[in-house]
Rosetta silent file (secondary structure, phi, psi, omega in degrees, C-alpha in Angstrom):
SEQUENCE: XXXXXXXXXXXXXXXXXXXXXXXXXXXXXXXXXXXXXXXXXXXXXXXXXXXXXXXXXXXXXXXXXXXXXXXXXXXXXXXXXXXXXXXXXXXXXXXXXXXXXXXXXXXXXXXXXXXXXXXXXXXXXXXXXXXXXXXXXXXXXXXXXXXXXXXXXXXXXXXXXXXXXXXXXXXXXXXXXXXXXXXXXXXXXXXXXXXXXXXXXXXXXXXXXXXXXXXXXXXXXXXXXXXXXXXXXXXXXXXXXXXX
SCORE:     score description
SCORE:     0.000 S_00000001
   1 L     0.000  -58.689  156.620   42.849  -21.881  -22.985 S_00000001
   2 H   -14.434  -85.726  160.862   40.755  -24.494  -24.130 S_00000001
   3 H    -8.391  -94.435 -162.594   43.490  -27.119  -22.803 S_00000001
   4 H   -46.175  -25.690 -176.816   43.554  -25.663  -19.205 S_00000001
   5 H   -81.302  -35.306 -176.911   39.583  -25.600  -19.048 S_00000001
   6 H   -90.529  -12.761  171.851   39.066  -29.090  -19.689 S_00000001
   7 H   -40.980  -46.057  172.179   42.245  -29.896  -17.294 S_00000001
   8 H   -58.746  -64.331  167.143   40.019  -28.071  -14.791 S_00000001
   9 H   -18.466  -59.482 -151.048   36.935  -30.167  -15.640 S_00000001
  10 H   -82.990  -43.610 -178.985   38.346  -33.563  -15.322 S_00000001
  11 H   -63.034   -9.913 -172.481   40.237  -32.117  -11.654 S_00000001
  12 H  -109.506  -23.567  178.884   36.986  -31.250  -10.720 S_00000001
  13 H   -84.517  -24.383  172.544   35.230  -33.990  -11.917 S_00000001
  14 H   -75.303  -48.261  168.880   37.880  -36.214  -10.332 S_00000001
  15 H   -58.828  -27.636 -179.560   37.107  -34.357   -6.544 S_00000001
  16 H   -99.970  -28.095 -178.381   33.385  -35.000   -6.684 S_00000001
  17 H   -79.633   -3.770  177.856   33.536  -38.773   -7.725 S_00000001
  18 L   -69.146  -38.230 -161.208   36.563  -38.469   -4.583 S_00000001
  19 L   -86.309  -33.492  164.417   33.757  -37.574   -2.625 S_00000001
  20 L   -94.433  -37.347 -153.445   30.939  -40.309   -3.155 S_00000001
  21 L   -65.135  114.329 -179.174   33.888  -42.760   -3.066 S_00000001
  22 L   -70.180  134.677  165.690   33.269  -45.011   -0.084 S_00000001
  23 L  -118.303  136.952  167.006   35.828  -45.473    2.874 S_00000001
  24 L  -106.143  176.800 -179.197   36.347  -47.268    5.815 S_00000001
  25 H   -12.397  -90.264  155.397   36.774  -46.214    9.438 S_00000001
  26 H   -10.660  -38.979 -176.179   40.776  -46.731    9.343 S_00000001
  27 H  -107.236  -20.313  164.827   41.279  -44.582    6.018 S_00000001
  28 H   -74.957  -70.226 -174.369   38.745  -41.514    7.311 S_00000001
  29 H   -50.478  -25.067  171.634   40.315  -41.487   10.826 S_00000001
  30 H   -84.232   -9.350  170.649   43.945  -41.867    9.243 S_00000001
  31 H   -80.077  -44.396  161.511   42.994  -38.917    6.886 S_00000001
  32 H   -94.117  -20.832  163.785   41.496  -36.733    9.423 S_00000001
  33 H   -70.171  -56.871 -152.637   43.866  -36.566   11.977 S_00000001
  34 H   -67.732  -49.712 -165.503   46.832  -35.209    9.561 S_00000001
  35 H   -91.647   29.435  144.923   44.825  -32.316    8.504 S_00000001
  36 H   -60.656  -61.324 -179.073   43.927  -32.204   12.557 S_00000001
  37 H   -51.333  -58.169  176.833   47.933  -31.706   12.521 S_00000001
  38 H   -50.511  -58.890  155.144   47.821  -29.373    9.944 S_00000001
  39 H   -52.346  -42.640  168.094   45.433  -26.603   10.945 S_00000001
  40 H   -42.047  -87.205  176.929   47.075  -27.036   14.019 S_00000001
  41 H   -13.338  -46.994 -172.314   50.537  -26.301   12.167 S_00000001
  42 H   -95.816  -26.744  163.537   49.066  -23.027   10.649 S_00000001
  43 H   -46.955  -49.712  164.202   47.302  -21.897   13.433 S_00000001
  44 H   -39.426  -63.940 -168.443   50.941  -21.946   15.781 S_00000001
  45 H   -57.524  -43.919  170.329   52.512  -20.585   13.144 S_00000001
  46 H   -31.246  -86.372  175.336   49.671  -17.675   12.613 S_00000001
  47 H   -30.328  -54.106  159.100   49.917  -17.045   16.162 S_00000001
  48 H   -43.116  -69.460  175.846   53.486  -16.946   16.477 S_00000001
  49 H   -26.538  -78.050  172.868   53.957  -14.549   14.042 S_00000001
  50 H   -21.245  -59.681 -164.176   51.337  -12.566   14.182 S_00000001
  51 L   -65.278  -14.325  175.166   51.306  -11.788   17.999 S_00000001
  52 L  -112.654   26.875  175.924   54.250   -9.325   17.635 S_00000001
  53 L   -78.326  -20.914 -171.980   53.100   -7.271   14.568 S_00000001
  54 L    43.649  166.575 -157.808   51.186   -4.323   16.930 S_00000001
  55 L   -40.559  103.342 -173.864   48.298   -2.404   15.849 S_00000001
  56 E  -126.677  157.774  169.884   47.626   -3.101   11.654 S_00000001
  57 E  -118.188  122.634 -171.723   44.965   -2.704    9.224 S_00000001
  58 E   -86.764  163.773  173.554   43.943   -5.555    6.684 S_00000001
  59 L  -151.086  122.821  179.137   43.236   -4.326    3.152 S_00000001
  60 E  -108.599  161.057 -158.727   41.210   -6.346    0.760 S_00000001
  61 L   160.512  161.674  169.168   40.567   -6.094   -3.403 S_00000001
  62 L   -56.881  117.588  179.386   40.516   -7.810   -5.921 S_00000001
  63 L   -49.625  -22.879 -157.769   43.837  -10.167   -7.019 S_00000001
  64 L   -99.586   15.309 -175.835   42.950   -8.876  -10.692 S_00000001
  65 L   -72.987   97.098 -176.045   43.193   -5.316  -10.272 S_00000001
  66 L   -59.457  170.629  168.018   46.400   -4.001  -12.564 S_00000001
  67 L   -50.287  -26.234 -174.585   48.975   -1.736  -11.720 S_00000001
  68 L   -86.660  -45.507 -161.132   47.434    1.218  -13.681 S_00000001
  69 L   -51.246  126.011 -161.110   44.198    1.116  -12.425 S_00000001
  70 H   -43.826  -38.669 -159.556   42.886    4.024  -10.197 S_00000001
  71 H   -79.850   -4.718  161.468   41.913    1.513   -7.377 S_00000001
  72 H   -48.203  -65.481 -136.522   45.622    0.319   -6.942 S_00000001
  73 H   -83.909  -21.688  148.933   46.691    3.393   -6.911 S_00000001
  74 H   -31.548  -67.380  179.196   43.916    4.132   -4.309 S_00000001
  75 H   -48.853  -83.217 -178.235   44.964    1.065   -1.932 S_00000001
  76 H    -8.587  -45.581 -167.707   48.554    2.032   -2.326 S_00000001
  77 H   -98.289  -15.269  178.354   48.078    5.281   -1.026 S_00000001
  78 H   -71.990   -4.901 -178.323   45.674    4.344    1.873 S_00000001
  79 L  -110.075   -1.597  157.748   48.419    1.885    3.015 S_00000001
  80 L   -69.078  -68.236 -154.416   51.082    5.043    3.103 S_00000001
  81 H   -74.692  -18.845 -178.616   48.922    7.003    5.000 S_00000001
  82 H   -70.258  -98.121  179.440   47.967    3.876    7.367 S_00000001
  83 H    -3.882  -69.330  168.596   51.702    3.353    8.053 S_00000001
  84 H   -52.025  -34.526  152.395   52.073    7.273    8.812 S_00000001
  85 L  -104.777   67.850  116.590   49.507    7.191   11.731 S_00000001
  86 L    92.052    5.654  173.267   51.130    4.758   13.213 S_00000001
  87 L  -153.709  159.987 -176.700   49.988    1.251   12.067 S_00000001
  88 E   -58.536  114.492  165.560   51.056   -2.074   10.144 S_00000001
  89 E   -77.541  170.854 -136.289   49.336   -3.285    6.830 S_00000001
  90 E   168.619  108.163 -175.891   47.825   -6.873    6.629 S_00000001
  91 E  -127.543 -176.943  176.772   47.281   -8.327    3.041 S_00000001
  92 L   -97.974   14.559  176.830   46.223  -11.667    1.374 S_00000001
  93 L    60.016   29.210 -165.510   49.673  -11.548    0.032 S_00000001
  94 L  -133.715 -156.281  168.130   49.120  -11.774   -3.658 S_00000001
  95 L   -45.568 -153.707  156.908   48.503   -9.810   -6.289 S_00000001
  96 H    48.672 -158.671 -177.673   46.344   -6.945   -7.308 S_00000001
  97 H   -56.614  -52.275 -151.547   45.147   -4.642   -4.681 S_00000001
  98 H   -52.072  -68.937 -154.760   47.135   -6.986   -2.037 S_00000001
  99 H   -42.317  -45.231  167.691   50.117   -6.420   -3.946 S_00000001
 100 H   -41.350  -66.805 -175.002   49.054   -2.181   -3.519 S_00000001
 101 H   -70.926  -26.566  155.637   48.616   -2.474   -0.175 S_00000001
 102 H   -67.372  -31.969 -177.100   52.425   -3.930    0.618 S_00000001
 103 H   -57.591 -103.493 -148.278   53.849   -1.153   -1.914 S_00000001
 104 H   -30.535  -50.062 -172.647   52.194    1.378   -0.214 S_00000001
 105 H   -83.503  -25.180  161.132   53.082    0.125    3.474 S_00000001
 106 H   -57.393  -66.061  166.388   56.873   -0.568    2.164 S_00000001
 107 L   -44.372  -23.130  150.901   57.257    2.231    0.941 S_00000001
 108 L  -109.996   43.662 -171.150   57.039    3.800    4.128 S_00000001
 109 L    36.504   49.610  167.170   59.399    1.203    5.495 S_00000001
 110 L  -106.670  153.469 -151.378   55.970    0.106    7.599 S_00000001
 111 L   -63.441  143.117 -162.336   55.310   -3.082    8.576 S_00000001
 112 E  -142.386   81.561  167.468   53.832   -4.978    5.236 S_00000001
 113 E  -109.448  162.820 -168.467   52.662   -8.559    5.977 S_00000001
 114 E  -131.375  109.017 -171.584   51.153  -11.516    3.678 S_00000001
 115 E   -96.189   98.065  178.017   48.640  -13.830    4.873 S_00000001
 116 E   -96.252  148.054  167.705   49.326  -16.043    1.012 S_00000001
 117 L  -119.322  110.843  175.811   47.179  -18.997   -0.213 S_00000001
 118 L   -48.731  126.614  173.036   48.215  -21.642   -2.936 S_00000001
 119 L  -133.735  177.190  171.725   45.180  -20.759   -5.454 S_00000001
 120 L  -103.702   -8.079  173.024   45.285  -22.220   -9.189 S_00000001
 121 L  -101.110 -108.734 -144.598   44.886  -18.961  -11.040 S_00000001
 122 L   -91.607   24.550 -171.972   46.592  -15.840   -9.704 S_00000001
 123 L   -68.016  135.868  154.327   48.031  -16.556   -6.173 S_00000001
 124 L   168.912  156.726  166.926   51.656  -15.603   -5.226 S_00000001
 125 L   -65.080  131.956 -176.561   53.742  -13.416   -3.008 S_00000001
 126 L   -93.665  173.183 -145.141   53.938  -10.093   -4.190 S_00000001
 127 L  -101.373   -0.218  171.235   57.423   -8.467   -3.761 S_00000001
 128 L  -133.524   52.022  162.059   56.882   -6.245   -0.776 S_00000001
 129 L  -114.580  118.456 -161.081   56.142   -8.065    1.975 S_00000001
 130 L   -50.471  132.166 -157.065   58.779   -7.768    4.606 S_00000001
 131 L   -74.155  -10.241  175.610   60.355  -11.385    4.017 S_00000001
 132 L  -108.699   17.173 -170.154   59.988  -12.333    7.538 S_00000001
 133 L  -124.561   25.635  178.912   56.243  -11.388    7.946 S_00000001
 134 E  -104.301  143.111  159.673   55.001  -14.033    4.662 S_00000001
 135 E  -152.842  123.620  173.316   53.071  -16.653    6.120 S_00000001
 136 E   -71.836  112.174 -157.597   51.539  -19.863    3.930 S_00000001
 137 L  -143.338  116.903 -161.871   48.143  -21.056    4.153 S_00000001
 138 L   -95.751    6.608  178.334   46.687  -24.439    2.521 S_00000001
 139 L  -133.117  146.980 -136.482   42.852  -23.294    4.515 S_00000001
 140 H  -120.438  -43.626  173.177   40.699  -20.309    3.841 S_00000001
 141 H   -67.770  -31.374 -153.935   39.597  -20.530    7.285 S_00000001
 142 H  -108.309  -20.357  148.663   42.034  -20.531    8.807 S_00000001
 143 H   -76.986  -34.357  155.151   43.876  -17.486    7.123 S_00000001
 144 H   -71.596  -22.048  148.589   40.546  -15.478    7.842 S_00000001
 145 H   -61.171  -29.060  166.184   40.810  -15.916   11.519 S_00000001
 146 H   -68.549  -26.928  178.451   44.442  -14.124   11.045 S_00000001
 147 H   -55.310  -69.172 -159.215   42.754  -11.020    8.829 S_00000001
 148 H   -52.066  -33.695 -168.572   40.605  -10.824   12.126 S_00000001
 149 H   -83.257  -67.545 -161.491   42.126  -11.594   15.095 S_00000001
 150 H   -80.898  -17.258  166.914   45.750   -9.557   14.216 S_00000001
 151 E  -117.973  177.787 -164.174   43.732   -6.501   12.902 S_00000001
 152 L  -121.330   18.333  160.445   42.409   -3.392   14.205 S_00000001
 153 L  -167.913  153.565 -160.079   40.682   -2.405   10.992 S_00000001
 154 L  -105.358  158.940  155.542   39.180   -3.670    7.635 S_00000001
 155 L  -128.718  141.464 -171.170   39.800   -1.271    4.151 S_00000001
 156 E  -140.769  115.879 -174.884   37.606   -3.250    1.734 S_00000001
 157 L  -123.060  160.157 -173.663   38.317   -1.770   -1.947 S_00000001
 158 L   -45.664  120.674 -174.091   36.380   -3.228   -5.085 S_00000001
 159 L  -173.970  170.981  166.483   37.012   -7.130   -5.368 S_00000001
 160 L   -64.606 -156.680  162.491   35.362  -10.691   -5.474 S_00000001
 161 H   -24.210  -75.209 -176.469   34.287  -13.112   -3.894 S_00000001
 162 H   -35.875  -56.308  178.007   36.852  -13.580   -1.954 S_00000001
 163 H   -44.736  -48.234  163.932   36.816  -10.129   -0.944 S_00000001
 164 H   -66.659    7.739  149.721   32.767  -10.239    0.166 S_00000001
 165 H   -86.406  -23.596  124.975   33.496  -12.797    2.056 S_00000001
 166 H  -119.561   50.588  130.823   35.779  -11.720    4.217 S_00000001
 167 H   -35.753  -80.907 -171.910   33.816   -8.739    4.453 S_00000001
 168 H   -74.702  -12.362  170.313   30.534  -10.498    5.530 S_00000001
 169 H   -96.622   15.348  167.497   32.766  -12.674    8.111 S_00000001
 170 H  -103.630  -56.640  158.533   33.753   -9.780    9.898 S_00000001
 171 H    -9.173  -85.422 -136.397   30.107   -8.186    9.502 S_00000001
 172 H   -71.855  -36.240 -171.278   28.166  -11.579   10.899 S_00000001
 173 H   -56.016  -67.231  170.643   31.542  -11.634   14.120 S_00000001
 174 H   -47.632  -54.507 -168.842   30.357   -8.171   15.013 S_00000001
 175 H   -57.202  -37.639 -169.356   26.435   -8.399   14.620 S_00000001
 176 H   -87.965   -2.124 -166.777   26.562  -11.939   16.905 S_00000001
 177 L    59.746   34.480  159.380   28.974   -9.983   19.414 S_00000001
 178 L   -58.277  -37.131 -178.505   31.550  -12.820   18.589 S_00000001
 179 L  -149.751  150.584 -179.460   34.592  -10.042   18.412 S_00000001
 180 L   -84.359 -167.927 -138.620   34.340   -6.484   19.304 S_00000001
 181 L   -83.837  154.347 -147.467   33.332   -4.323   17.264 S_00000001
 182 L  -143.996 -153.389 -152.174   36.190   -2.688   14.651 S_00000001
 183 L  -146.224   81.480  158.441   36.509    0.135   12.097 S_00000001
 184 E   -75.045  110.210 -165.700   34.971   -1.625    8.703 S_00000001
 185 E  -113.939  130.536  178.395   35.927    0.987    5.997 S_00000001
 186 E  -105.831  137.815  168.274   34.333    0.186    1.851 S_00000001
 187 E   -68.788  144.187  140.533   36.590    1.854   -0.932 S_00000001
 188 L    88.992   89.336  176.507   34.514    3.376   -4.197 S_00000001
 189 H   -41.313  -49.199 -146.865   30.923    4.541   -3.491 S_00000001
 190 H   -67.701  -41.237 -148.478   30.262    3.977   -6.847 S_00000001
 191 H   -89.052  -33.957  174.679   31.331    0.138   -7.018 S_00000001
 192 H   -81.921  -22.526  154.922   29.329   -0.859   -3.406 S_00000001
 193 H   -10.514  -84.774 -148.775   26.348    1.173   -4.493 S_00000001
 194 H   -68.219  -54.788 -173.792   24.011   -1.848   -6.167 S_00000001
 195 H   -53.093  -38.789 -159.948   25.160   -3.924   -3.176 S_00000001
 196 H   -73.841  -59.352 -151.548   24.315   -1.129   -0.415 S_00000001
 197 H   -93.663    1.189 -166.763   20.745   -0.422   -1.680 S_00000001
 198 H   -85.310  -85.014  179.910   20.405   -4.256   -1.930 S_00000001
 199 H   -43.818  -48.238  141.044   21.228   -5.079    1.580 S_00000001
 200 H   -12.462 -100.358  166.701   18.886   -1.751    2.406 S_00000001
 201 H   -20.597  -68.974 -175.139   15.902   -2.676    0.129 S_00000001
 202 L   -81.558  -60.258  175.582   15.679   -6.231    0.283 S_00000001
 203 L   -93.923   12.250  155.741   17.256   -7.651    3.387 S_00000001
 204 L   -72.449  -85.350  168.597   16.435   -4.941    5.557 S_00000001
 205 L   -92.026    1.293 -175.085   13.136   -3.514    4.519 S_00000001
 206 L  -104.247  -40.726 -170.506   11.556   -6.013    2.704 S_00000001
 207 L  -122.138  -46.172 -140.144   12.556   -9.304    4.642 S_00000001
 208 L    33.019   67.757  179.116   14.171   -7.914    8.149 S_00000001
 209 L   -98.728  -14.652  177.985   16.552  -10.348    7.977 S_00000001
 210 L  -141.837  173.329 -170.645   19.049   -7.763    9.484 S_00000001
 211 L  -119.425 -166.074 -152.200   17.986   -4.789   11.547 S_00000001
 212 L   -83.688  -28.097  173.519   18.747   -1.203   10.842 S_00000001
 213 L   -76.333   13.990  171.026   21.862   -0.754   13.164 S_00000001
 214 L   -97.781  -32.241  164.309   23.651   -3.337   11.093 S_00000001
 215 H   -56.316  -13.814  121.443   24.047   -0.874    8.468 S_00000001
 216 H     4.562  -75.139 -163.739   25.868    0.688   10.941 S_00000001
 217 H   -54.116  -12.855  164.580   28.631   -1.417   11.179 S_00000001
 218 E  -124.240  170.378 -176.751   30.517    0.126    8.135 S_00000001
 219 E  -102.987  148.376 -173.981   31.813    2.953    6.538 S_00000001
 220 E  -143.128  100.575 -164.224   31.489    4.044    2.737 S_00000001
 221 E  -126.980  155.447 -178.710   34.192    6.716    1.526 S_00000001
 222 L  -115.827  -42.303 -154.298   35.497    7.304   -2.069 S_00000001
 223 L  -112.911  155.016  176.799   39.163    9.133   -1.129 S_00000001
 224 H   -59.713  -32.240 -168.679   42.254    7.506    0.846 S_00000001
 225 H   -54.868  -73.390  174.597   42.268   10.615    3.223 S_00000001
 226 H   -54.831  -33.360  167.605   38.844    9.752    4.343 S_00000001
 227 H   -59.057  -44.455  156.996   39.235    6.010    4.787 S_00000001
 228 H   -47.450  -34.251 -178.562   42.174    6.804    7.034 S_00000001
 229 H   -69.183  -38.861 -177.846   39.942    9.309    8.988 S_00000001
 230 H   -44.171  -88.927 -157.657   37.113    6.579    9.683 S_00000001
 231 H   -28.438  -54.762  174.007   39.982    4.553   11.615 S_00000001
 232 H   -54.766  -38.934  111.685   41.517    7.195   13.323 S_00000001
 233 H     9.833 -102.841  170.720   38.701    8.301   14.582 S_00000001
 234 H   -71.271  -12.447  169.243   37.428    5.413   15.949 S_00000001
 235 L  -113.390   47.527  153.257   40.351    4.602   18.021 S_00000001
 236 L   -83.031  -10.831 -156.315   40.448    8.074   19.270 S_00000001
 237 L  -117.074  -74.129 -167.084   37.871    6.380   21.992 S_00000001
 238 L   -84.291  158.730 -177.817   39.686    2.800   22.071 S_00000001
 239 L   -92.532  142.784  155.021   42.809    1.408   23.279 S_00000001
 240 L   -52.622  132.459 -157.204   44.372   -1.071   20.286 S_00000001
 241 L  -177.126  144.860  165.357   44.027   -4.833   20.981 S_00000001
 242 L   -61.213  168.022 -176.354   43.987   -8.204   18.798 S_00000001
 243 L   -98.283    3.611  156.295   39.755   -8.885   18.652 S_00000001
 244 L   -99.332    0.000    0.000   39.474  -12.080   20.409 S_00000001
């Protein structure tokens, strides 16, 4: 463990002296156009794909969640019951809760795709994502325009960063009127709690940094039945459409 920590160190310590290290014109401009070409590359592909999946829901969690744990078995069943009315799961295509939400949407031989990212811990394709519906993504950005764009609802179950993040970039899309507006559902009362009264307390009433009809924009449910109800619901009113 040791080993692997200072491996990390010195790669990290190696990126930021990468980073001061002066270049000229000719080696930035030959550097930035290939990863011009690249986003380009995953964006196509993204698109391609994507554009024939019809009406899905992404579901977010934590990569570290185990197999036993109630909130697996929680995603899992919220991505059965998505799949029985009538729509397509959308994962990060890894572990954890991802890994829930293709079981669950496999299992009911419903469409189960994996937006995956080379990470250095826990990344990889989990084992139920219908093999032509994997798609491989070296940018964070550019894999979070596909959560957004290709779905017609968020499920947000107990997770990290990663997970508040793209959380709050669907949040900030809506609030600016960037994309319309979408079914944002949070798993586990208990675990969004601290955060809820946070956002409430602080940036709300204390600062008004957001106004009161942004709490609005989501939903807060403890059981799979009810996260499925939010969605269902709301596109009792709307027709189904990608969000840009």
């Amino acid at each position: 463990m040791e080993e692997k920590t200072n491996h990390l160190d010195q790669k990290q310590e190696e990126k930021i002296r990468k980073a001061f290290k002066e270049r000229d014109w000719s080696e930035i401009k030959s550097a930035d156009s290939w990863v011009i070409f690249k986003v380009m590359s995953e964006f196509v592909q993204g698109f391609e794909k994507l554009a024939k999946i019809g009406p899905c829901v992404s579901i977010f969690g934590s990569a570290r969640t185990p197999q036993d744990h109630p909130h697996y078995k929680c995603a899992e069943e919220i991505a059965a019951k998505l799949v029985r009315h009538g729509y397509g799961v959308i994962t990060g295509g890894g572990p954890g809760i991802m890994e829930a939400g293709n079981k669950g949407a496999h299992s009911q031989n419903g469409k189960s795709v994996g937006l995956n990212i080379e990470l250095p811990f826990e990344q990889f394709n989990n084992i139920y994502i219908d093999p032509d519906k994997i798609i491989n993504f070296d940018y964070f950005f550019v894999r979070k325009v596909m959560f957004t764009k290709y779905a017609q609802g968020f499920v947000v179950l107990p997770g990290g960063f990663g997970t508040l993040d793209e959380l709050f970039e669907a949040l900030t899309l809506i609030q600016t009127n960037k994309i319309g507006r979408f079914p944002i559902v949070l798993v586990g009362k208990a675990y969004w709690e601290g955060l809820l009264d946070w956002l409430k307390a602080t940036m709300l009433e204390q600062h008004g940094y957001i106004s009161e009809g942004d709490l609005d924009l989501f939903s807060v449910v403890d059981e799979p039945t009810d996260a499925v109800k939010v969605i269902d619901e709301f596109y009792s009113k709307y027709l189904l459409s990608p969000n840009y």
